[in-house]
mmCIF file of the C-alpha atoms, coordinates in Angstrom:
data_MODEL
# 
_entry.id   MODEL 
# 
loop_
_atom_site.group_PDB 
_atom_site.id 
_atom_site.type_symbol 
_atom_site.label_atom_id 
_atom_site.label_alt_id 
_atom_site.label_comp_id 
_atom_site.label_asym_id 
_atom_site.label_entity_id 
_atom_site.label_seq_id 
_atom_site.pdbx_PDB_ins_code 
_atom_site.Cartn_x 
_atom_site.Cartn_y 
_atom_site.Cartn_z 
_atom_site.occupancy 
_atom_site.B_iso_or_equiv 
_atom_site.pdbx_formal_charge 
_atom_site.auth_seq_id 
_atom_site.auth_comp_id 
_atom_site.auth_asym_id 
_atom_site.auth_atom_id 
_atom_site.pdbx_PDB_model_num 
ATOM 1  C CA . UNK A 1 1  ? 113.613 110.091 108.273 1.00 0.00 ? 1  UNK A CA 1 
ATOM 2  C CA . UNK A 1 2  ? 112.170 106.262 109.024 1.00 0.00 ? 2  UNK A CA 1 
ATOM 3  C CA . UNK A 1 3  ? 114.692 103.558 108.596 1.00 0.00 ? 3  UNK A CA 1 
ATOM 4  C CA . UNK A 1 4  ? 114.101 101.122 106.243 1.00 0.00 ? 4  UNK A CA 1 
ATOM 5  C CA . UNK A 1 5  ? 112.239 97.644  107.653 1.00 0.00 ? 5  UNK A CA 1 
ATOM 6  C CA . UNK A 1 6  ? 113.955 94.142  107.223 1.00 0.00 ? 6  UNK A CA 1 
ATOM 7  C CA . UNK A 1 7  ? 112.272 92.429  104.141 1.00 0.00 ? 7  UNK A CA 1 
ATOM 8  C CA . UNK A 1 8  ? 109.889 90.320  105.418 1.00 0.00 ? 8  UNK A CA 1 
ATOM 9  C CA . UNK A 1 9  ? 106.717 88.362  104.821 1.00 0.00 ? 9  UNK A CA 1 
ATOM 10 C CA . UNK A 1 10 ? 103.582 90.459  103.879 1.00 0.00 ? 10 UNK A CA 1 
ATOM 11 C CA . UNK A 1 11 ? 105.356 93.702  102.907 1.00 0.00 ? 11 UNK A CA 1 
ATOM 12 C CA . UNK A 1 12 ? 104.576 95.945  99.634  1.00 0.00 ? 12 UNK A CA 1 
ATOM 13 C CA . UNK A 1 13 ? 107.696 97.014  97.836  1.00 0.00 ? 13 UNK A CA 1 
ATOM 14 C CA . UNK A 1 14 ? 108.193 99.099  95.159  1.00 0.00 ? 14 UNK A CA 1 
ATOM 15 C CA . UNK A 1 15 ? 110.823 99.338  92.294  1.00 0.00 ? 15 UNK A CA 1 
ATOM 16 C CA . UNK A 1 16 ? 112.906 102.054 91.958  1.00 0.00 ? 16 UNK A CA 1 
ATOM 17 C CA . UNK A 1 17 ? 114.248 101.389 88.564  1.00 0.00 ? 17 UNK A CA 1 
ATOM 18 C CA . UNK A 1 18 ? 113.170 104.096 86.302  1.00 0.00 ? 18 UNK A CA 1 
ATOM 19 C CA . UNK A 1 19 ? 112.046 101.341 83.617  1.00 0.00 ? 19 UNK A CA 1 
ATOM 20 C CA . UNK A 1 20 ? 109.601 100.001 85.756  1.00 0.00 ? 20 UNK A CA 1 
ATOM 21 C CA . UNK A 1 21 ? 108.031 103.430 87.370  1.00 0.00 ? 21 UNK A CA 1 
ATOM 22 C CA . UNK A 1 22 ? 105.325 101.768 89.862  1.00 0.00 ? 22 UNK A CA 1 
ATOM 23 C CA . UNK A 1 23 ? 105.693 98.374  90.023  1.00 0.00 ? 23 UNK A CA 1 
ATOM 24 C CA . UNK A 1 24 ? 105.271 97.253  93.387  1.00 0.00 ? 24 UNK A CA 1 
ATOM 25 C CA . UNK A 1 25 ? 106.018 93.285  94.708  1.00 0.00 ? 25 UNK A CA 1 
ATOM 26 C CA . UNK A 1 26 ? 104.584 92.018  97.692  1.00 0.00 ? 26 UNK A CA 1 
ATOM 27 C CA . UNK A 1 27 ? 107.158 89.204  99.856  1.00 0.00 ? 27 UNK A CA 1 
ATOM 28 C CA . UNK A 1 28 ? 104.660 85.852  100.003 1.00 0.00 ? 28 UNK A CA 1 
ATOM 29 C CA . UNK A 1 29 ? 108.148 83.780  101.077 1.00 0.00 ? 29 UNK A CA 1 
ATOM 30 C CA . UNK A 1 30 ? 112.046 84.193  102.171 1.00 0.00 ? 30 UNK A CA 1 
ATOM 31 C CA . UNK A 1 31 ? 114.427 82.032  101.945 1.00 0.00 ? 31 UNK A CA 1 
ATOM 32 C CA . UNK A 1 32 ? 118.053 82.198  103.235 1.00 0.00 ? 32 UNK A CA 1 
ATOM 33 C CA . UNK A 1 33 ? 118.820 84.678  100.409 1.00 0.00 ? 33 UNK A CA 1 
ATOM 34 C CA . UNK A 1 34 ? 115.912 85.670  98.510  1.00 0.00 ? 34 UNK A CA 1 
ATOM 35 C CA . UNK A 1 35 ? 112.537 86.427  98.420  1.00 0.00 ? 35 UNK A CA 1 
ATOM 36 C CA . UNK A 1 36 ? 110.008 85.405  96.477  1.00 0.00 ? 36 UNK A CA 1 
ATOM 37 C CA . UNK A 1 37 ? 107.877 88.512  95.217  1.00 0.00 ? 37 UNK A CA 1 
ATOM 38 C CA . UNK A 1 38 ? 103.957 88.376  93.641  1.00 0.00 ? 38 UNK A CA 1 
ATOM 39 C CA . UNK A 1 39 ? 103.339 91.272  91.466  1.00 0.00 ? 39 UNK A CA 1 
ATOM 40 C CA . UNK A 1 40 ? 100.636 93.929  92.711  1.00 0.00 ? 40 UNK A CA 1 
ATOM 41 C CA . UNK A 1 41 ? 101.256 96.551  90.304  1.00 0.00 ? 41 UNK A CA 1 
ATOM 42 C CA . UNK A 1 42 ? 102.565 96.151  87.035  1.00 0.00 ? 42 UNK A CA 1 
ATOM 43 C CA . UNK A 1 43 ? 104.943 99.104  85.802  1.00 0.00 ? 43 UNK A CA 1 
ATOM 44 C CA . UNK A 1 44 ? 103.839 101.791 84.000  1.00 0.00 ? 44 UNK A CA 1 
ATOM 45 C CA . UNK A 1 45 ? 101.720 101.857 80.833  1.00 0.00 ? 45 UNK A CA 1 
ATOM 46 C CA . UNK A 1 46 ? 103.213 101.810 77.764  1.00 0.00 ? 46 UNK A CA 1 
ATOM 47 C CA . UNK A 1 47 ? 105.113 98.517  78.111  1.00 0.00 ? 47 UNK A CA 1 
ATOM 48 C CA . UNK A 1 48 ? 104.728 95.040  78.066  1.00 0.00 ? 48 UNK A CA 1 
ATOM 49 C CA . UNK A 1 49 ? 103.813 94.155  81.255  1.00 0.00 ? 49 UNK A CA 1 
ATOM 50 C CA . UNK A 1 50 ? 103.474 91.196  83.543  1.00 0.00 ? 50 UNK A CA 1 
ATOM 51 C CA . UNK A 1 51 ? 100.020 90.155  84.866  1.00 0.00 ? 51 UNK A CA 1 
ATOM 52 C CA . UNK A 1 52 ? 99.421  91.066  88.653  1.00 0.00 ? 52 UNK A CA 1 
ATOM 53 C CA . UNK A 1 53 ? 100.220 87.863  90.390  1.00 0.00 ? 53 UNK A CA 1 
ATOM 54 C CA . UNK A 1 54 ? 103.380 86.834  88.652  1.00 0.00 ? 54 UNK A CA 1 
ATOM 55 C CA . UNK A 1 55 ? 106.334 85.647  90.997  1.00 0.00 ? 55 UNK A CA 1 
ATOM 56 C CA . UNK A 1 56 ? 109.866 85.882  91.119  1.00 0.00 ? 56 UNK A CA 1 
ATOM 57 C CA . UNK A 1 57 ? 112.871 86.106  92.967  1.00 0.00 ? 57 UNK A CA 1 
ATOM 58 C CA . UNK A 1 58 ? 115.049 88.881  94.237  1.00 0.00 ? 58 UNK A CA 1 
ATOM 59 C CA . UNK A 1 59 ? 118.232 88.498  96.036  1.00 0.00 ? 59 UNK A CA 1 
ATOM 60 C CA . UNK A 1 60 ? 117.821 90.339  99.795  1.00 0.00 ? 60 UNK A CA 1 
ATOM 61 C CA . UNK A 1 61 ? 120.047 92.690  100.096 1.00 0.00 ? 61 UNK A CA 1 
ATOM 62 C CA . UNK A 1 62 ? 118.508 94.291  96.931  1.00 0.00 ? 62 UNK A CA 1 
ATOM 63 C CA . UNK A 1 63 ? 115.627 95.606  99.491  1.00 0.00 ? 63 UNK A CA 1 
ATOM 64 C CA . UNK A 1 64 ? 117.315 99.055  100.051 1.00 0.00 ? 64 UNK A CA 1 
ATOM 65 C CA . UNK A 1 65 ? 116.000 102.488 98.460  1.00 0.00 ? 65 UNK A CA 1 
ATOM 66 C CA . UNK A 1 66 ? 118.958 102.550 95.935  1.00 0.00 ? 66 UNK A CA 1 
ATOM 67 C CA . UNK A 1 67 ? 118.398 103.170 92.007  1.00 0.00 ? 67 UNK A CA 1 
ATOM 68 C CA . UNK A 1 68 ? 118.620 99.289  91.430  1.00 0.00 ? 68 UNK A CA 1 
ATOM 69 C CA . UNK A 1 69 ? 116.904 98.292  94.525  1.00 0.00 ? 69 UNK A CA 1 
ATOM 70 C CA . UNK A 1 70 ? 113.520 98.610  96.394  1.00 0.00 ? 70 UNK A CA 1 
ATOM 71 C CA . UNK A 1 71 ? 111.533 101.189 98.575  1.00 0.00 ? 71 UNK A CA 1 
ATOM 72 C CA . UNK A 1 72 ? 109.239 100.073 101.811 1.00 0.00 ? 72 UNK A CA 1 
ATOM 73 C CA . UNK A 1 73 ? 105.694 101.178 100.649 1.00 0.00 ? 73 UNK A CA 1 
ATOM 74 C CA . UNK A 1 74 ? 103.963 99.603  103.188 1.00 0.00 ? 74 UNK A CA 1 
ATOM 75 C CA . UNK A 1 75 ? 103.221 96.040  105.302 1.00 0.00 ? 75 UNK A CA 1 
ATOM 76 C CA . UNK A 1 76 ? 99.885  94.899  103.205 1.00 0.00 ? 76 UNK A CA 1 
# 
């Protein structure tokens, strides 16, 4: 098993909340807490859903593979 990377700039994440099956964030900026995340793909169809390119933040230590946090995908 890999470990998990440190969040940092240029990485793909994805969301592990059930709600939002596939949505995946990429980091553009962190700060001393957060990061500031651009939507790549929007959660499954069905639901409202953001338009690719949306930003927002998310608190660091949320960047674990827990059922409210986020899986490493990939550096993009």
């Amino acid at each position: 098993m890999t470990e998990t990377p440190a969040p940092a700039v240029g990485q793909i994440w994805q969301d592990n909340d059930p709600r939002s099956h596939g949505r995946q964030l990429r980091i553009v900026e962190i700060d001393g807490t957060h990061a500031v995340c651009e939507l790549v793909v929007p959660r499954g169809a069905g639901h409202q859903q953001a338009k690719a390119g949306r930003r927002t933040r998310i608190r660091l230590d949320r960047f674990r593979p827990i059922s409210t946090g986020y899986r490493y995908i990939r550096t993009a």
